[in-house]
N, C-alpha and C positions, 0 to 999 in steps of 0.2 A: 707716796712712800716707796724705797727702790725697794727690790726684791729680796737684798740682804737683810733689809731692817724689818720686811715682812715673813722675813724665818728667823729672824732673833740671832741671828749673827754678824751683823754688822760691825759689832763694836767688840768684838773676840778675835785677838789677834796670836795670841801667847797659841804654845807647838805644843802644848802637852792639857789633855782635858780628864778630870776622873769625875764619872758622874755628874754632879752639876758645879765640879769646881774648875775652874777655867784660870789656868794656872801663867802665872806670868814666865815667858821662857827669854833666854837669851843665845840662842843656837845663833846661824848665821838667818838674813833676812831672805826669804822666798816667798817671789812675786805670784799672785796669780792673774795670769791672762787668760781672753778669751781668744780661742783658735778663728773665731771669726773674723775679729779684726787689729788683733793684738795689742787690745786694749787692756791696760789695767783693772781687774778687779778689785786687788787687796793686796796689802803687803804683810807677811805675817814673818814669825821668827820663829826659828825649830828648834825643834825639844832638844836638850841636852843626855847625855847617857844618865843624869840625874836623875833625871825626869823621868825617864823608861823603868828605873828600879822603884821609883816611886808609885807612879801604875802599878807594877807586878805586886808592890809587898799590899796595896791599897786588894790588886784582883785575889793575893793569896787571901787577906781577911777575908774578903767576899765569900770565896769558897770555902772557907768552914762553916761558915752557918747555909751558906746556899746549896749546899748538898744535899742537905740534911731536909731542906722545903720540898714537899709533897711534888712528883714531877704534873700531877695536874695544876698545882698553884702556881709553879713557875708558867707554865701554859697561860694561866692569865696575864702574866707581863705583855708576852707574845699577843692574846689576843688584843689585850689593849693598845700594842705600839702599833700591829694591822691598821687598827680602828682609825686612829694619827696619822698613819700616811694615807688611807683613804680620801680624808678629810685634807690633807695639805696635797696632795697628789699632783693638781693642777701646778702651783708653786714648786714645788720641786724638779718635776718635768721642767721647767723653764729656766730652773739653776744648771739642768744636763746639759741644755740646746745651748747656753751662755756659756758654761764650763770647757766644755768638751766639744760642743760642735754639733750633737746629732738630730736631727731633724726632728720635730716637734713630734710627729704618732710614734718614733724608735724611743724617746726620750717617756712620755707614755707608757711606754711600755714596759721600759724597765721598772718605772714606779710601781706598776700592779705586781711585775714579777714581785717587787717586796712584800707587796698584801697577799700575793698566792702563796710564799713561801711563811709569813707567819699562820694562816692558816693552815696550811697544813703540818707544820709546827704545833700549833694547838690541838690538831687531832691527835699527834703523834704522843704529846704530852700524856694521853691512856693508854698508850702501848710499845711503853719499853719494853717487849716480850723478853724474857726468858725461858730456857727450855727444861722441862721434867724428862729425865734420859735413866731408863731402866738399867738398874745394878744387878751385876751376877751374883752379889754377896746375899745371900738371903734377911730379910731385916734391914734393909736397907734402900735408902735415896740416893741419887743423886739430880742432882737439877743449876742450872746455871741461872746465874743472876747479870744485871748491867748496871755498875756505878759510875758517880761523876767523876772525870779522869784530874783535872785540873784547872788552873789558868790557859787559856788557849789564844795563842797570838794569830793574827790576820791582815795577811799581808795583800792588800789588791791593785790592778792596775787601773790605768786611766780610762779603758775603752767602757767598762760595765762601773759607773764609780758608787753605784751605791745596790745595785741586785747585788754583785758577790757576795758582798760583806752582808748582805740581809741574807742570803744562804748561810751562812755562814754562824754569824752572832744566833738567827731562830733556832737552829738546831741547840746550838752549845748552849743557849741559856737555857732551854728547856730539859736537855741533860743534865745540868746541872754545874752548865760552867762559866763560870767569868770570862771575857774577851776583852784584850786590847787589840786597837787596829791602828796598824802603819798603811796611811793610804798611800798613793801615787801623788809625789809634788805636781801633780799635771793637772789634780782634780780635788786639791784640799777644803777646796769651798764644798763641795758636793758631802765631804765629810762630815766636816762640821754642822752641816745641814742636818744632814741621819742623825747624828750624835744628839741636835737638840733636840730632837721630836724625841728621843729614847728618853734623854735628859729630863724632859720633860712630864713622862708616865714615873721614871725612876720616882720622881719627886712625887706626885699626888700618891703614889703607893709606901712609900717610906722606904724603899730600898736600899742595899749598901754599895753605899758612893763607889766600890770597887766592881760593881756589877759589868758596867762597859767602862770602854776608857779610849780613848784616840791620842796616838804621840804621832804625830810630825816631823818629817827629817827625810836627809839620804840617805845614804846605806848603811852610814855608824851605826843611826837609828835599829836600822833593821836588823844591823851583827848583834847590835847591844841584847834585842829581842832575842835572836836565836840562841841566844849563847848563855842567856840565864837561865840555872838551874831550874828556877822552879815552871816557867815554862814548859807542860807535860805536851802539847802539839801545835808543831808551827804551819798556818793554811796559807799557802802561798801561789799566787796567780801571777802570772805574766811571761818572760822569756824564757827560754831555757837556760839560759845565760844565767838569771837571776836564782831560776830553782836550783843548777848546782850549785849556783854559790851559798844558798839557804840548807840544802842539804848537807854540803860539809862542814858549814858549820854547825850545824846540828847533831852530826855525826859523832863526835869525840866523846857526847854525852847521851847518844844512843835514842837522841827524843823524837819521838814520835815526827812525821812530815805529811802532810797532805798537798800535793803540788798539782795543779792545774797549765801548762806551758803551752807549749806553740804548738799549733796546728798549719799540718800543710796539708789540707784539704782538697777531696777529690772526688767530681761526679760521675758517673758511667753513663753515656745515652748511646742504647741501643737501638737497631733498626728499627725493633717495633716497638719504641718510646711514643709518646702524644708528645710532640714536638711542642705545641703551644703549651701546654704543663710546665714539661722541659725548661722550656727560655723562660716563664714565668718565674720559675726556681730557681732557676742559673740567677738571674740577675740580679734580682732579691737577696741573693747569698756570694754575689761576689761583688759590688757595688754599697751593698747597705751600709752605714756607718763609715763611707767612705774606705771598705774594704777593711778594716780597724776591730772585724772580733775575731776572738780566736776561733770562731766555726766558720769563720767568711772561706768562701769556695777559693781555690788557689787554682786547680789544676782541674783541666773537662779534657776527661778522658771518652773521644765518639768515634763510633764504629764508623771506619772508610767510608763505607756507602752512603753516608747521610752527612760526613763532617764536612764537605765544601757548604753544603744547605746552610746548615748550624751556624758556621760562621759570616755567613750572609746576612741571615736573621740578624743575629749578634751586631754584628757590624751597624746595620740598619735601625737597631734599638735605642747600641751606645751613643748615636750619633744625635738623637732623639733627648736625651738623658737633660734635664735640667739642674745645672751647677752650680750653686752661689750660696747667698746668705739663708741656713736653713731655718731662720723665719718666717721668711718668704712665701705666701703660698704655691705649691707648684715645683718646689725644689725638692728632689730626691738625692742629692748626693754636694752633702757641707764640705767643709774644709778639715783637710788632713789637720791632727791634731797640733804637727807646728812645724817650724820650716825644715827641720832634720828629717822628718816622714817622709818629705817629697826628695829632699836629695839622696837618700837610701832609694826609692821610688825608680828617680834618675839613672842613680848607680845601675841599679839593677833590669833597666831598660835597654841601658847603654850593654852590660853582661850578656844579654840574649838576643841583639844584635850580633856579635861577635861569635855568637855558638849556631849561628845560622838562622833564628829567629825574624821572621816578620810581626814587625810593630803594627796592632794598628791602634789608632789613640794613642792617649800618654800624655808628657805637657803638662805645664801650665795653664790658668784660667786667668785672663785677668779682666776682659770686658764684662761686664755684669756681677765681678765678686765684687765683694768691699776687699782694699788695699791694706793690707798687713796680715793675711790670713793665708793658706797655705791650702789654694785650690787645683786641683790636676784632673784630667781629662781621664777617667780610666782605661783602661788599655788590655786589647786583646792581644795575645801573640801564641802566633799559632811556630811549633817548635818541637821539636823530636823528648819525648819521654825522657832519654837519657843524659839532654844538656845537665850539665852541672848546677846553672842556674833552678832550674825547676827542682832541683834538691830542697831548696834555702826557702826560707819563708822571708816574705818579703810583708811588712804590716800598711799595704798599702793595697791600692784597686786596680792589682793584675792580675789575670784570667792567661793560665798557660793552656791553649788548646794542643790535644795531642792525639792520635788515629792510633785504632786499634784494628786487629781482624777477628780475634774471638774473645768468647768470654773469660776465658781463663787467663788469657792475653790481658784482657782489661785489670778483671783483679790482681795480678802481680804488678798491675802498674800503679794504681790504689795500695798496694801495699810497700810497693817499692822505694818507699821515701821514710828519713828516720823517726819522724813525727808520726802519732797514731789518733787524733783526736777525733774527727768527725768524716763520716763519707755518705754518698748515696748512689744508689742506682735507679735509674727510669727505664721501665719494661714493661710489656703487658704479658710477657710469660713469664709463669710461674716457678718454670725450673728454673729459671735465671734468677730471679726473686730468692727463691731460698738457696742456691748456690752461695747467692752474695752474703746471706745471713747465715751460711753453715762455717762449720768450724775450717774448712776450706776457704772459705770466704775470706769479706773484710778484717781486718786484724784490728779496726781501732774500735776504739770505747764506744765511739755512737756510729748506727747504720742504719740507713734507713732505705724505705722504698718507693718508688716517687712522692719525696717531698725534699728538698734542698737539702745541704749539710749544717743551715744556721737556725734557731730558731727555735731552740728547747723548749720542753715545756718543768716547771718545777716538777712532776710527779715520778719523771724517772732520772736515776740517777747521771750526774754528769760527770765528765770525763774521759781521758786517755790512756792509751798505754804507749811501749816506748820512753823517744824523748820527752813527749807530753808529760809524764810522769807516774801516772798510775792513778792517780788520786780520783775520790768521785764527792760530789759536792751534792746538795737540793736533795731530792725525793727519796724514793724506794727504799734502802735499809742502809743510807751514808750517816745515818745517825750514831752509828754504832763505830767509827772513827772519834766520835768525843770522848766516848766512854770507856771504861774498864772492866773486863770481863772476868768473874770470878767461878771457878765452879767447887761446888759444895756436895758433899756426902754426910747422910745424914746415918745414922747409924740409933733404928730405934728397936733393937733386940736387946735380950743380954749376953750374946755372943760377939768374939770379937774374931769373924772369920776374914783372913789377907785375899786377899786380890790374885789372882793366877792360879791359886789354889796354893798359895804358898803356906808350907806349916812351921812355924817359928815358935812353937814351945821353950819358955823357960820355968 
């Protein structure tokens, strides 16, 4: 039995799914291949703007009676669909590595990310806190409460094709919101995938068909999404390209956005870094996934005295690096997700040549890959901070090395790019450490201290600022992005004293 037919999707082709109704579409036909060896998976057909309004009016039913369910019983859905990808884990991992490309323990791993992120969803489900906040009115309350905001659309990319969207849907159902999701035509198997195992608890629970929902398509799809009213927040991952285009359309009608975008990431190694730490983290976060997340390392920002070292190291490692089919045992670094990856790649090799840059690596793979898949050598280039090149995020496996002299030198170079998503510094002193973490410091959403820039954990929140966007996804208090915030005065005297001390006698 292939793998499709052992996740129950096999024979589902139609672009538009609500709950367990898998709806016949007639968009145009989108193929999916595997980046491996550009093989055929599936041919499917994408939803219509019919079909998107269909979702919504299906998620708005949803959300009248699902607001109103106890946020611990919604917590139950959450803990049961955990319980599902536990148990199909192995399987779905194997639809990432087919889909997308990524090596069997990265692939792994993103599965668990879903079972961390429903669990901790189910805990969160007992603590929608609100605040009791003392009034100066005598005889009087005030206190804030958190309701469910709406229908909430979810838009993700191809590199993470099933954690985002499990950040994402855990939270909001347990808030108390219905989700549609527009995946990435790169990884729509991977969708349908999540959607049946959801499909699947939907039904043994009796829930309403408009609880989850997946439409399918290009970017009509995705306008159709932002631009309908009842839409109360659109969560949107991938370029920044993509989140202005999502933000202004969303703009006109003021709705809410949560955008996650590019990162051009950057690490500091200092003199007195643990080198072998160092290149252990370096390469793990500028290599993994074939350089393809948005935390992968762009830019190694090292202190003079030690950066000829470094790139030695480096050199000596990438050289070592095992490239091809990442089923393989022994491969660490698959094939770019398809042939446009590697000519951007190209481009932008050929860019920092010309800005003074020395290549090293780069290229092509072709002895040892399978033939149709989009394998390249990663590439070090060591290059002045200021090229224009090193501005730009490149969604591929280049590493811009660049020499510093101090530290405050370093951090303006870390902040010096319009992207703000992820950084780290490697040091054994302490002022340097919290320099990096003070409000002087790193300017982006995630900072960290010797440990790489990729590789979150669900417990704290994720995200950017800048171009990145602002938005924070998974742990800590992003829950409070689904919801709607009310605050309340309770007034239990028989006086009706004004606020400021204003006296308004009639």
């Amino acid at each position: 039995m292939d793998l499709l037919t052992r996740l129950n999707i096999a024979h589902h082709t139609g672009g538009c799914v609500i709950g367990n109704d898998w709806r016949s579409t007639t968009g145009e036909s989108l193929i999916a291949r595997s980046p491996i060896d550009g093989a055929r998976l599936a041919t499917l057909s994408a939803a219509q703007p019919a079909d998107v309004s269909a979702a919504v009016d299906a998620a708005q039913q949803a959300f009248l009676c699902w607001r109103t369910v106890p946020a611990p019983k919604r917590g139950e859905f959450v803990r049961r669909l955990g319980e599902r990808f536990r148990a199909r884990k192995t399987e779905l991992a194997e639809l990432i590595t087919l889909e997308v490309g990524k090596i069997p323990q990265e692939a792994l791993g993103e599965v668990q990310e879903c079972i961390d992120i429903c669990e901790f969803a189910v805990g969160l489900s007992r603590q929608l806190h609100g605040l009791t906040i003392a009034s100066e009115r005598p005889g009087h309350r005030m206190m804030e409460q958190w309701h469910p905001l709406g229908p909430v659309a979810v838009i993700t990319a191809f590199n993470f094709p099933m954690a985002v969207w499990a950040w994402n849907a855990a939270l909001a159902v347990v808030c108390g919101d219905p989700v549609i999701w527009k995946p990435s035509e790169k990884a729509m198997l991977c969708a349908y995938a999540c959607h049946q195992v959801a499909a699947e608890v939907m039904l043994e629970m009796d829930l309403p068909a408009g609880l989850l929902s997946v439409v399918q398509g290009r970017g009509p799809i995705g306008t159709a999404l932002t631009t309908d009213a009842r839409i109360t927040l659109i969560s949107a991952t991938g370029s920044v390209r993509m989140g202005q285009a999502v933000a202004a359309a969303a703009a006109p009608r003021l709705a809410r956005t949560l955008l996650e975008l590019g990162g051009n990431n950057a690490l500091i190694v200092t003199p007195n870094a643990s080198l072998d730490l160092a290149l252990r983290a370096i390469v793990f976060a500028a290599v993994g996934t074939c350089g393809q997340r948005c935390t992968s390392l762009r830019r190694l920002i090292v202190h003079r005295s030690v950066h000829d070292a470094v790139v030695a190291k480096l050199t000596a490692i990438y050289a070592k690096l095992r490239i091809g089919d990442p089923r393989q045992d022994g491969v660490l670094v698959g094939p770019l997700i398809d042939d446009g990856a590697a000519t951007a790649m190209d481009a932008a090799l050929t860019s920092a040549r010309t800005q003074g840059g020395t290549v090293i690596g780069g290229g092509r793979v072709t002895s040892g890959a399978p033939a149709g898949g989009a394998y390249v050598r990663p590439a070090l280039v060591t290059i002045d901070h200021g090229a224009d090149v090193v501005q730009q995020e490149t969604f591929a496996p280049i590493l811009y090395v660049c020499p510093y002299d101090t530290v405050e030198q370093a951090i303006a170079m870390n902040n010096g790019v319009p992207q703000g998503l992820s950084s780290a510094i490697f040091t054994s002193d302490v002022r340097e450490a919290e320099l990096f973490l003070s409000p002087a410091g790193s300017d982006c959403g995630i900072a960290n201290v010797n440990i790489g820039t990729s590789g979150a954990e669900i417990g704290g929140a994720f995200g950017g600022e800048k171009l990145t966007g602002g938005g924070r996804e998974s742990g800590s208090d992003a829950w409070k992005a689904y919801m709607r915030r009310t605050t309340n005065t309770i007034n239990y005297s028989t006086d009706l004293p004004l606020a400021q001390g204003i006296h308004f006698d009639v």
